[in-house]
C-alpha positions in Angstrom: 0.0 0.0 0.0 2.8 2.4 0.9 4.5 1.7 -2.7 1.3 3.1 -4.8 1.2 5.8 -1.8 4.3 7.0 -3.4 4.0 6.0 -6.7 1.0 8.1 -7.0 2.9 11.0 -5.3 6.1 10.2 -8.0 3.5 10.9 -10.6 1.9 13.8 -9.2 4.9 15.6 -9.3 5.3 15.1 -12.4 4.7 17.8 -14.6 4.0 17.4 -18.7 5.4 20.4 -20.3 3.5 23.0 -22.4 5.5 21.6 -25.8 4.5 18.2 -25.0 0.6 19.4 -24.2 0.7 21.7 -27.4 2.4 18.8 -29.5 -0.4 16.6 -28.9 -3.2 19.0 -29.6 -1.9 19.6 -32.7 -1.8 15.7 -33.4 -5.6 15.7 -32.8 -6.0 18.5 -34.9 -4.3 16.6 -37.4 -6.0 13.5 -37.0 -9.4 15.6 -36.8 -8.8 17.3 -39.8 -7.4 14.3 -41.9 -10.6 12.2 -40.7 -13.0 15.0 -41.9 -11.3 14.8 -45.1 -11.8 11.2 -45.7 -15.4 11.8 -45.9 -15.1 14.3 -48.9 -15.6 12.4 -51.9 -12.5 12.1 -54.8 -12.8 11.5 -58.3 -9.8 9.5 -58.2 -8.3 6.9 -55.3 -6.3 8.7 -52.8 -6.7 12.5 -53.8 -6.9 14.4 -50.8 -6.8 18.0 -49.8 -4.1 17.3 -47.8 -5.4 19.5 -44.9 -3.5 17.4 -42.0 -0.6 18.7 -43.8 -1.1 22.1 -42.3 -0.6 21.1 -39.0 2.5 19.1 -39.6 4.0 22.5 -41.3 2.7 24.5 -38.7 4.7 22.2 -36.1 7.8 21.9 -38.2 8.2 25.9 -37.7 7.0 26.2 -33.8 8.9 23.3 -33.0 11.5 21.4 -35.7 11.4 18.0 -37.0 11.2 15.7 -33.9 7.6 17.3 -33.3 6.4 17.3 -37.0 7.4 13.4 -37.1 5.0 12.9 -34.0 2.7 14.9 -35.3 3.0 12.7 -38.8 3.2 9.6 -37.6 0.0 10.1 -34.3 -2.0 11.2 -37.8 -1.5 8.3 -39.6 -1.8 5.3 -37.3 -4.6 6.8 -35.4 -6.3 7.4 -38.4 -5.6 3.9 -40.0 -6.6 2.4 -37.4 -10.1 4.6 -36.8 -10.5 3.6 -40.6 -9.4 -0.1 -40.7 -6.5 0.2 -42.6 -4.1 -0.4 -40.5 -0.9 -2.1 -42.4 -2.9 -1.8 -45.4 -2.0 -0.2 -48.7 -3.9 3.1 -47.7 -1.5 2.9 -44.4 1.3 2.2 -46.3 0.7 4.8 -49.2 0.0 7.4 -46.2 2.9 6.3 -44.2 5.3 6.8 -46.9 4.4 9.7 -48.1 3.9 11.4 -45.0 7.4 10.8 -43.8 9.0 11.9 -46.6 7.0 15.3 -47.3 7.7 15.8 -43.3 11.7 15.4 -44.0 11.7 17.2 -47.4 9.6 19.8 -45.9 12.1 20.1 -43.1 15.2 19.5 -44.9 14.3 23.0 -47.4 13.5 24.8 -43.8 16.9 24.4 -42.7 18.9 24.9 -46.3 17.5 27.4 -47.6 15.7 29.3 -44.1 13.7 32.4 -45.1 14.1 32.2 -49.1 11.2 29.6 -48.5 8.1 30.2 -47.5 5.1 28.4 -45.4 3.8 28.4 -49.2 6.8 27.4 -51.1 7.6 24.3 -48.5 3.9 22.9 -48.5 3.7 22.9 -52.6 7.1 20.9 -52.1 6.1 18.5 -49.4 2.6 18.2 -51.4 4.4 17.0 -54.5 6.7 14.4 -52.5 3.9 13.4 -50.8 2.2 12.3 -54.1 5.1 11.4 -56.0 5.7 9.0 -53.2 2.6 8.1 -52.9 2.3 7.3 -57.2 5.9 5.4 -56.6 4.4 3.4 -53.2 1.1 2.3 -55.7 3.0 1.6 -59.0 5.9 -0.4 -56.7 3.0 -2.7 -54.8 -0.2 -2.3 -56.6 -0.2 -1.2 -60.0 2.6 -2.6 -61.4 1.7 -1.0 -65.0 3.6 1.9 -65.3 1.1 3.7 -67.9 -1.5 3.5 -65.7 0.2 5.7 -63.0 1.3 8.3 -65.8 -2.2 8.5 -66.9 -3.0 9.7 -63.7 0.5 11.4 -62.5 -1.1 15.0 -64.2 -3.7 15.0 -61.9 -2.6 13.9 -59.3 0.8 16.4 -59.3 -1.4 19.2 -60.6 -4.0 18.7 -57.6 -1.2 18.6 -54.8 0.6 22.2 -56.2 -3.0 23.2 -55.7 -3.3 21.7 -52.7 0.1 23.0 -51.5 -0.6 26.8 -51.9 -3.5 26.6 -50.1 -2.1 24.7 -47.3 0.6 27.4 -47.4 -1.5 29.8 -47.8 -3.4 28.9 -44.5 -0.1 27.7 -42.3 1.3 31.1 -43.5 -1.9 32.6 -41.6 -1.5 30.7 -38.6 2.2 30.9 -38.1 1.1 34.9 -38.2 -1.2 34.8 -35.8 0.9 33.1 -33.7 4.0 35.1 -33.9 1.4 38.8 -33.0 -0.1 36.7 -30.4 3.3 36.1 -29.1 5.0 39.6 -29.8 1.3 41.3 -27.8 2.5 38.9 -24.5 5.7 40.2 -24.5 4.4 43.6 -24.4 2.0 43.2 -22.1 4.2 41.6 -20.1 7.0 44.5 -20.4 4.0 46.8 -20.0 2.9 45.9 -15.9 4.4 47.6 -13.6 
């Protein structure tokens, strides 16, 4: 009885910090938002909006890659497995190409810093998600390489669509975020 006495205390004291708390409310947000998507019907197999994307960018610029891989990775077992598609080729199609958008997304952050923007990343991880994605389908499904350049054009031209607007609307947030921020600070500076 003493043991759980003090293992209950241990854990008490424990505190879970504000990144951690943040990170996972932005991995609901993504799950949320990737499972409202599934709902919207596509003309062809695996076209999305790609709206769970936003939240992985907005996490790779508040805080790096470690976070936008959580963020990633929560989305697309949680959803798999709210869907039933867990290990399937939907999971597998969503896995790889939301690790490597993540990464190339990340990897432009750091080279090339401010000459990219929220925009200019998310057209670029948009595109690697769906040429992974075209890859992932043609390497274990297809198997007919004309079949996945039929549908390449549309696929590419609906993810640099796709990509502004996710830009467009991570841009907006990471805005918000930073005026939020700068009024704190001078309210903060502000009491005497």
């Amino acid at each position: 009885m003493e043991k759980m006495n003090e293992a209950a205390a241990s854990s008490q004291n424990q505190q879970v910090s504000p990144e951690t708390i943040h990170i996972a409310l932005l991995s609901a947000y993504a799950v949320g938002l990737h499972s409202i998507e599934s709902m919207i019907p596509t003309p062809v197999p695996w076209l999305r909006l790609g709206l769970a994307n936003i939240i992985t960018l907005t996490t790779l610029y508040l805080y790096g890659l470690r976070a936008g891989m959580i963020v990633t990775l929560t989305r697309v077992v949680i959803r798999s497995l709210l869907a039933g598609t867990f290990l399937g080729p939907a999971f597998v199609m969503s896995l790889g190409g939301g690790v490597m958008s993540t990464l190339v997304m990340w990897a432009l952050k750091v080279i090339f810093g401010r000459l990219f923007s929220p925009v200019s990343l998310s057209i670029f991880g948009a595109l690697t998600h769906n040429i992974v994605q075209l890859f992932l389908a043609y390497l274990l499904f297809v198997r007919q390489i004309e079949a996945v350049l039929i549908v390449s054009p549309i696929i590419l031209g609906a993810g640099l669509i796709t990509g502004i607007f996710n830009g467009i609307v991570t841009n907006l947030i990471i805005k918000k975020i930073q005026e939020k921020k700068e009024a704190e600070k001078v309210a903060e500076n502000s009491v005497p």
